[in-house]
C-alpha positions as CSV (number, residue, x, y, z in Angstrom):
1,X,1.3,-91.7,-236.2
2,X,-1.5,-89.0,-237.2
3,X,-4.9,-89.3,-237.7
4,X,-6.4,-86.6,-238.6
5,X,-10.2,-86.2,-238.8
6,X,-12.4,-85.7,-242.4
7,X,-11.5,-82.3,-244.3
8,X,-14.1,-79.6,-244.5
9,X,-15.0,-77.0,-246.5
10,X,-13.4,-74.2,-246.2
11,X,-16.2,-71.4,-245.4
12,X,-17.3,-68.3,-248.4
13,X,-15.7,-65.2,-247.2
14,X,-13.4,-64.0,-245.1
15,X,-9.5,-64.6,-245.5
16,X,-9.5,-68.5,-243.6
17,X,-6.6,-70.3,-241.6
18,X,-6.5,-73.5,-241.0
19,X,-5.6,-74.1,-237.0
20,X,-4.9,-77.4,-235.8
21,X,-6.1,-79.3,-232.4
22,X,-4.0,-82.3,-231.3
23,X,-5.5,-84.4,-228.9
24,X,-5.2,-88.1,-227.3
25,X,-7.7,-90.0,-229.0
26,X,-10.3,-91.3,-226.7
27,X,-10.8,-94.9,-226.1
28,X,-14.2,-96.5,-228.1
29,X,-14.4,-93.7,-230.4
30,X,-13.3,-91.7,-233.4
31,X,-9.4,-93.4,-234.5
32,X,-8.4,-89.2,-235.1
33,X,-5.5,-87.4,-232.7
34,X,-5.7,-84.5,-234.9
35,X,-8.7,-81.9,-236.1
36,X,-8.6,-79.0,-238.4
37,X,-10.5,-76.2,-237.7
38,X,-11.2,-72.9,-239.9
39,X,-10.6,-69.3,-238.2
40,X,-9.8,-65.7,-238.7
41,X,-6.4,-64.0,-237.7
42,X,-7.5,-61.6,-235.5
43,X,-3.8,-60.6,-234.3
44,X,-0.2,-62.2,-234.7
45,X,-0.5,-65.5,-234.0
46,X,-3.9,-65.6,-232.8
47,X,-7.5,-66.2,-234.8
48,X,-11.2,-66.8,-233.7
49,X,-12.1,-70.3,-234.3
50,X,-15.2,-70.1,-237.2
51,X,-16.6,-73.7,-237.2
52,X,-17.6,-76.1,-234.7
53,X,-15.2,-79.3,-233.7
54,X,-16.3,-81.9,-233.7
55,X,-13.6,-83.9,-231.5
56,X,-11.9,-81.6,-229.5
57,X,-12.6,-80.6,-226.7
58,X,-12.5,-77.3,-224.5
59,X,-13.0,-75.1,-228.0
60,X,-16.3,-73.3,-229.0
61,X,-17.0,-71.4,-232.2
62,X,-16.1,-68.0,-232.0
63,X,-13.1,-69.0,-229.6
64,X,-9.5,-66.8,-230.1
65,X,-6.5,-69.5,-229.7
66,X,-2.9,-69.0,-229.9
67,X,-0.8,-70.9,-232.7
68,X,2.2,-71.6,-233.5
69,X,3.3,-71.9,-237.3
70,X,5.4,-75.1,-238.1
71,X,8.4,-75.2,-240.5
72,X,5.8,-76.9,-242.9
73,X,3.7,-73.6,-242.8
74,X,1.2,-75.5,-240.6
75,X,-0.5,-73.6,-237.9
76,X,-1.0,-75.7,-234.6
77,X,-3.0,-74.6,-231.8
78,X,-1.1,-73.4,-228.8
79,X,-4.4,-72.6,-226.3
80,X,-7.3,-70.9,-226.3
81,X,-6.6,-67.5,-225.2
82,X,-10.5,-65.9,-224.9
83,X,-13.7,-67.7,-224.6
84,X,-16.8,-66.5,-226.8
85,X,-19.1,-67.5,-224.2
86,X,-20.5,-70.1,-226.7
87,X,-21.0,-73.5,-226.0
88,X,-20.2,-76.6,-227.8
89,X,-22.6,-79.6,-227.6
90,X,-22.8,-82.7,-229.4
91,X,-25.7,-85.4,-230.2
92,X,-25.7,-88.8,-232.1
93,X,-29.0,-89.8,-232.9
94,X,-29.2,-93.2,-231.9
95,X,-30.1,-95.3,-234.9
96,X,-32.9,-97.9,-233.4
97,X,-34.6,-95.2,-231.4
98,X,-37.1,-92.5,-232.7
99,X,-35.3,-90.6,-234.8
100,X,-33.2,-93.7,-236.8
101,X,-30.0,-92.7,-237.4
102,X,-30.9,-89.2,-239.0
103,X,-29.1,-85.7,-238.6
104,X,-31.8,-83.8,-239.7
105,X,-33.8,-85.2,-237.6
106,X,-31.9,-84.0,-234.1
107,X,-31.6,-80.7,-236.2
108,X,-35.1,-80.4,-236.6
109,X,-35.9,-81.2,-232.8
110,X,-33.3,-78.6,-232.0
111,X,-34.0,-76.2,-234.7
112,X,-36.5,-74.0,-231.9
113,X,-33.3,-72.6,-230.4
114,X,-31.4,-71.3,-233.8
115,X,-28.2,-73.2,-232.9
116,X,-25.8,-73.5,-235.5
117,X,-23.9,-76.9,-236.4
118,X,-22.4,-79.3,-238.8
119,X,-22.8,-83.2,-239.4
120,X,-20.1,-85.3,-239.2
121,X,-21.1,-87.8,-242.5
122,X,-23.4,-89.9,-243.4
123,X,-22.6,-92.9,-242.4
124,X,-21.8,-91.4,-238.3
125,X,-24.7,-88.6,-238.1
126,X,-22.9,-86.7,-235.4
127,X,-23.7,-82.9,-234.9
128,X,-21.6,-80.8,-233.6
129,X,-23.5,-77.8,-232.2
130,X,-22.8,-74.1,-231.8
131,X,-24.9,-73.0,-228.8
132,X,-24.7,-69.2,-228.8
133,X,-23.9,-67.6,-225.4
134,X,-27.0,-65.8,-225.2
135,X,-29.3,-69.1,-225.6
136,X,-32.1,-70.6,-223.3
137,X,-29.7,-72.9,-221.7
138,X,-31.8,-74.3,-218.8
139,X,-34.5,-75.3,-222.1
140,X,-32.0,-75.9,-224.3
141,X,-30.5,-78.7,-221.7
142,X,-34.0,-80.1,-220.6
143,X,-35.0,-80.6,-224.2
144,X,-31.3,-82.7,-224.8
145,X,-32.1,-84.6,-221.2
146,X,-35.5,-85.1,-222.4
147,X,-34.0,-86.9,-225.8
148,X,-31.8,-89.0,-224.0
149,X,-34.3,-90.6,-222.1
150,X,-36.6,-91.3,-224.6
151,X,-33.7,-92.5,-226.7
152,X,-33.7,-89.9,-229.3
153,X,-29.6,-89.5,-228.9
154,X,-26.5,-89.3,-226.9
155,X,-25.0,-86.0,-226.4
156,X,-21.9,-84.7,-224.7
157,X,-20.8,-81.2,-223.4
158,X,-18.0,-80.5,-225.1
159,X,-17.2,-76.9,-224.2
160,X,-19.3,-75.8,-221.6
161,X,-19.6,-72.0,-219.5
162,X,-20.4,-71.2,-216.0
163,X,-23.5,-69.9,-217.3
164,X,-24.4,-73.5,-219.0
165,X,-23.4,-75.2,-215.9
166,X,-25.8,-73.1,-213.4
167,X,-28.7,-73.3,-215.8
């Protein structure tokens, strides 16, 4: 059975597809094995991935994937077939420490670097962050360690680069 994760907004603009990620849901956390994710053909059966997801993994904003179009007319993700060099990075404030259980609070402290993100809802304050290729990665990271410690949030890397990685 599918689960798919909360709709968005379909972005002003350009001419949108949706693409679809399936992934094993992970144990502890969201109940989703699916998550839809706006984009921009760029060639026959490819598109560059315009938001930021917020469960799968090994995707980042700006991102070309391959799909494949179902019988339904729904497009599927088949692999990513360039990397942007963008990053994807995700923090959950935790809701007894500093910051309560606030989104724009972790935007704010983050705000400094320019990244671009979404929130997942209200009720789970989870942002999803788009950290451009060209950001002060080794700042950028000691300002998210920095958080963690003092029990600001919890944050994964969810689509990481060499250049993230050595910084």
């Amino acid at each position: 059975m599918t689960s798919t994760a909360p709709e968005r907004q379909r972005p002003d603009g350009a001419e949108y597809v949706k693409i679809w990620f399936r992934f094993v849901p992970r144990e502890g956390w969201l109940p989703y094995d699916t998550e839809g994710l706006w984009a921009v053909e760029v060639g026959p059966d490819v598109a560059r991935v315009s938001n930021v997801p917020f469960l799968q993994g090994g995707v980042a904003e700006g991102d070309v994937v391959r799909f494949m179009t179902d019988p339904d007319g729904v497009c599927w993700a088949t692999g990513r077939v360039e990397a942007s060099g963008n990053c994807t990075v995700r923090v959950l404030p935790i809701p007894s420490g500093p910051l309560g259980p606030s989104a724009q609070a972790v935007y704010e402290r983050l705000a400094p670097f320019g990244l671009g993100g979404e929130s997942f809802s209200e009720d789970l304050p989870l942002v999803a962050f788009n950290v451009p290729a060209d950001a002060d990665f080794p700042r950028l990271k000691a300002v998210l360690l920095q958080g963690k410690a003092e029990g600001w949030w919890q944050f994964e890397e969810a689509c990481v680069t060499d250049a993230w990685e050595t910084a």
